[in-house]
C-alpha positions as CSV (number, residue, x, y, z in Angstrom):
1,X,166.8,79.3,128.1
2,X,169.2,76.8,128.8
3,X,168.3,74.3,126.2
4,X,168.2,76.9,123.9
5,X,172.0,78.4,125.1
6,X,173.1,74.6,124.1
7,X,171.5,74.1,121.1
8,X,173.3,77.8,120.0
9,X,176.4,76.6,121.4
10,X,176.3,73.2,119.2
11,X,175.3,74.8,115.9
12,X,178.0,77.6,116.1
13,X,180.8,74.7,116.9
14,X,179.5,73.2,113.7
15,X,180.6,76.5,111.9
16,X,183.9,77.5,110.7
17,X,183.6,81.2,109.7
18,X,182.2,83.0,111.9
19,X,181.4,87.1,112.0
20,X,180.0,89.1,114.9
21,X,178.3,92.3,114.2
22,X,177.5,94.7,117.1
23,X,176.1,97.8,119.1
24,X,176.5,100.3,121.9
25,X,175.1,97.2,123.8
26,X,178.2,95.8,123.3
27,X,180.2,98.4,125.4
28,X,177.3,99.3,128.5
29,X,178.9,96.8,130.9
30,X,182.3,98.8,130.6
31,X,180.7,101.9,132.0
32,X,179.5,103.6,128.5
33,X,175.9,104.2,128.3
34,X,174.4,103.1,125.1
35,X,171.9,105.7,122.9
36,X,168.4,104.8,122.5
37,X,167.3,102.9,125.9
38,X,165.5,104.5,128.5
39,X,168.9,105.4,130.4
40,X,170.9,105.8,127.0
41,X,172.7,109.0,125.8
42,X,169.6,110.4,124.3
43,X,167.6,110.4,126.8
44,X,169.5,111.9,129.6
45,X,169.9,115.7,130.2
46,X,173.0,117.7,129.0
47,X,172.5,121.1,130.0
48,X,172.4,122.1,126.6
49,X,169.9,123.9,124.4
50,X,171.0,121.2,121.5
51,X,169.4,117.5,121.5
52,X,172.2,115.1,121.4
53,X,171.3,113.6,117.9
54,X,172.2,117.8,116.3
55,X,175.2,117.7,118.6
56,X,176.7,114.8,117.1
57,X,176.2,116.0,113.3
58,X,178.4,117.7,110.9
59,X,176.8,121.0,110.4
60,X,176.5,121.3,114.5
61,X,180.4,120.7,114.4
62,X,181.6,123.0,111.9
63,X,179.6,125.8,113.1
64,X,179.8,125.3,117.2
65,X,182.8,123.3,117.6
66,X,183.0,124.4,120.6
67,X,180.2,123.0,122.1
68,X,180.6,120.1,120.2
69,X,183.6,119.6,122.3
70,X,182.3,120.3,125.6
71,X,179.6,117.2,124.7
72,X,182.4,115.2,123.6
73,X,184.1,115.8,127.2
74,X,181.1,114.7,128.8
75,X,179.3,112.1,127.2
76,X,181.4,110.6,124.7
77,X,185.2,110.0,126.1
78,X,185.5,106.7,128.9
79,X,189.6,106.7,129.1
80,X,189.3,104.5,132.3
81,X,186.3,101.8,130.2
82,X,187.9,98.6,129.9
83,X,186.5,95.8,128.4
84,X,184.0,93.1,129.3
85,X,183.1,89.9,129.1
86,X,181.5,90.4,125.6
87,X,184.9,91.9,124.3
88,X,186.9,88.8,125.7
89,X,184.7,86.3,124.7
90,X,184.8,87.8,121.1
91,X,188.8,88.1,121.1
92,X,189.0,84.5,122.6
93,X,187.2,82.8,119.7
94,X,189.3,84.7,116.9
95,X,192.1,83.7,118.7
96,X,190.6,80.0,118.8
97,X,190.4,80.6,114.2
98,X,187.0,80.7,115.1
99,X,185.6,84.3,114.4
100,X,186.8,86.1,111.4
101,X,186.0,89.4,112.0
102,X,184.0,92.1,114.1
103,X,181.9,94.4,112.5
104,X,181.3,97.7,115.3
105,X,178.5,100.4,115.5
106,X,181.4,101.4,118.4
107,X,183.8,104.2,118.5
108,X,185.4,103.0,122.1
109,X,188.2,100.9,120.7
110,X,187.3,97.8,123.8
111,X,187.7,95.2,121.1
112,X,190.8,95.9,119.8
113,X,191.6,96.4,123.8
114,X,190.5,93.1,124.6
115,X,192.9,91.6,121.9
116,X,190.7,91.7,118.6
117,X,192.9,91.4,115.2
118,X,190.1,92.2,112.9
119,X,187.8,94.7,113.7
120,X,185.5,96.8,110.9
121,X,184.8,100.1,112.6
122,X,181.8,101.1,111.1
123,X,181.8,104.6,112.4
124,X,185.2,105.0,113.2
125,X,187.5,105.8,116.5
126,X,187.1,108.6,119.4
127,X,190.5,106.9,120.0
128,X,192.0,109.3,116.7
129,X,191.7,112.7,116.1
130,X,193.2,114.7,113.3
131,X,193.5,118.0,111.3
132,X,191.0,118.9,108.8
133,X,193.4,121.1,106.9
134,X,196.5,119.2,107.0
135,X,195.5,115.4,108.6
136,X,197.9,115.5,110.9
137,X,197.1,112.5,113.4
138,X,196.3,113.7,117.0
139,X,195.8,110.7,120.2
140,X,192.8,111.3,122.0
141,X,194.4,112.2,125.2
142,X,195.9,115.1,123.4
143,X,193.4,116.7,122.2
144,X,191.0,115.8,125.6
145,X,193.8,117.3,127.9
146,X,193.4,120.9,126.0
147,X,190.7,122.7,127.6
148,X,189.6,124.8,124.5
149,X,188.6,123.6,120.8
150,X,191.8,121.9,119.5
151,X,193.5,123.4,117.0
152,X,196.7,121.7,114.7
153,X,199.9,122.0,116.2
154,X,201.6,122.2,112.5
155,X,199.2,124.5,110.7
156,X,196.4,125.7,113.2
157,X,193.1,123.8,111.4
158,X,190.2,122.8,112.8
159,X,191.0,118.9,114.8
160,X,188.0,116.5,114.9
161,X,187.6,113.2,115.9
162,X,187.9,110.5,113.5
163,X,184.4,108.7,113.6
164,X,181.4,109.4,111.4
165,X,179.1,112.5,112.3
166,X,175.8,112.9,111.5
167,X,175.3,114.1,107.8
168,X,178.5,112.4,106.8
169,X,179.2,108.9,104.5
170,X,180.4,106.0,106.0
171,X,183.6,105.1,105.1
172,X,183.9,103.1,101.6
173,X,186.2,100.4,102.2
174,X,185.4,99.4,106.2
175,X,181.7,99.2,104.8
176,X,182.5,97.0,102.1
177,X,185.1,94.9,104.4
178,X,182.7,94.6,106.2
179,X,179.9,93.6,103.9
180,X,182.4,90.8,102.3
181,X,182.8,89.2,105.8
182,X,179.4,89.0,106.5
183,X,178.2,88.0,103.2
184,X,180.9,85.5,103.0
185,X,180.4,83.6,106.7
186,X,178.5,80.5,107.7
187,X,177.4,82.2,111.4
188,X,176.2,85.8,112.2
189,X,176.0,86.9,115.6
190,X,174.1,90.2,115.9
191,X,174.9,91.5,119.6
192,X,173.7,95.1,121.6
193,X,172.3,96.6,118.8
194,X,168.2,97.5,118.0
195,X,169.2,97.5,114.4
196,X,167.5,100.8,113.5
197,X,170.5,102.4,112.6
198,X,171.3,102.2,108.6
199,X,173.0,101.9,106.3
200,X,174.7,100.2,109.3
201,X,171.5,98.0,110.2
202,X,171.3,97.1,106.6
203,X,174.0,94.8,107.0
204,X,172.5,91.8,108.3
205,X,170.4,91.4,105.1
206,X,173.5,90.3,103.1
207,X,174.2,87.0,105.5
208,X,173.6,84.2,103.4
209,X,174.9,81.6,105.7
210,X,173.3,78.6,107.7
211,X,173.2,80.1,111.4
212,X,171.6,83.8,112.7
213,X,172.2,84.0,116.5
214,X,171.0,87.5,117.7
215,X,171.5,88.7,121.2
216,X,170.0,91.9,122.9
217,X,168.2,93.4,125.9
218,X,165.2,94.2,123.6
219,X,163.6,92.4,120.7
220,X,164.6,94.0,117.1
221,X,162.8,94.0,113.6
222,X,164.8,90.9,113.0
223,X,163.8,88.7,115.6
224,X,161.5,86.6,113.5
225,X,164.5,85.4,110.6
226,X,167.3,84.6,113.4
227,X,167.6,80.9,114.2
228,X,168.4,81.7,118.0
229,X,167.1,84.7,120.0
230,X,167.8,85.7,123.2
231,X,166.7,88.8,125.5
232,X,169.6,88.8,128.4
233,X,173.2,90.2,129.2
234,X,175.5,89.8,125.8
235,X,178.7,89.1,128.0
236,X,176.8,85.9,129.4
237,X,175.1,84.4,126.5
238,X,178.9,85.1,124.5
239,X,180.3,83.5,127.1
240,X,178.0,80.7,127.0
241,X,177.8,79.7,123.5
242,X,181.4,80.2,122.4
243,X,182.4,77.8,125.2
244,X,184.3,74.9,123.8
């Protein structure tokens, strides 16, 4: 392990453009529970009738908002999560010209928190809310301090949260950001993610670059093309190999 922890190290100070691409992994450390793990959001009980996975979709919102809601309340809002060692690690190298950009499967805003410039939200930000009818923006400790469905202030529509449902597109030009930096980088780092997920998952087969450095708790479909693998905590291994 620590041989290998060097070896990454001295490959990715040989690179100048690097991108890191990650999951809920990313974010568990903070206090937010990631999806598919034994302990993850899926697995554990919500009270309600729904499975998680219809909860979170587009038709489920549209025509219960208002239990959508009460799930949002209670699985999907950490105010108090702040971010980890991942997160600093990550902000430290862009900060260092290092890393480019970060590519996020996260709606929890802990990179930009931790000091991240450039960060490709891939399904958006439980951070922003806004009206359907008339897009009015709305903070997310607005809308999580009413106690029934939020409605708009200005014209009384329907307020949802500005990250991608179930049944909905991602958005055009943070997918194709985000495809440009990682096509155009010389290092990958895939981090907390099982990359089953897609279109988002799809993303790591347009790296063309020299060094693949994936990091997660379990081993993923891409194990066998990455040039450095390990199976530990994100925060450390970051930490580790983006040490100058």
């Amino acid at each position: 392990m620590k041989k290998r922890l060097q070896a990454a190290q001295e490959s990715l100070a040989n690179c100048r453009n690097v991108v890191f691409f990650g999951g809920a992994g990313v974010s568990t450390a903070s206090g937010i529970p990631d999806f598919r793990s034994a302990t993850g959001l899926y697995n554990q009980q919500t009270g309600s009738r729904y499975a998680p996975e219809t909860m979170l979709s587009h038709y489920f919102f549209l025509h219960h908002p208002d239990e959508f809601y009460d799930f949002l309340r209670g699985s999907l809002y950490y105010p108090d999560a702040k971010p980890n060692k991942a997160h600093a690690a990550l902000a430290a190298m862009e900060k260092r010209g290092k890393l480019t950009a970060v590519v996020t499967q996260n709606i929890d805003d802990l990179h930009q928190q931790a000091g991240s410039k450039v960060v490709y939200e891939l399904h958006g930000s439980m951070k922003r809310f806004y009206c359907m009818r008339c897009r009015r923006p709305y903070p997310a400790e607005k809308v999580f301090s009413m106690r029934s469905t939020p409605a708009c202030d200005a014209c009384g529509g329907l307020v949802r949260p500005d990250v991608v449902l179930y049944g909905e597109s991602l958005d055009s030009d943070v997918l194709q950001a985000s495809l440009t930096a990682i096509s155009r980088c010389d290092c990958l780092i895939v981090g907390g993610t099982s990359l089953v997920v897609y279109p988002a998952a799809g993303l790591v087969n347009y790296f063309r670059g020299k060094c693949l450095i994936l990091i997660n708790r379990d081993s993923t479909a891409y194990d066998g093309q990455a040039d450095f693998v390990f199976h530990g905590d994100i925060g450390e291994v970051l930490t580790e190999i983006s040490a100058e």
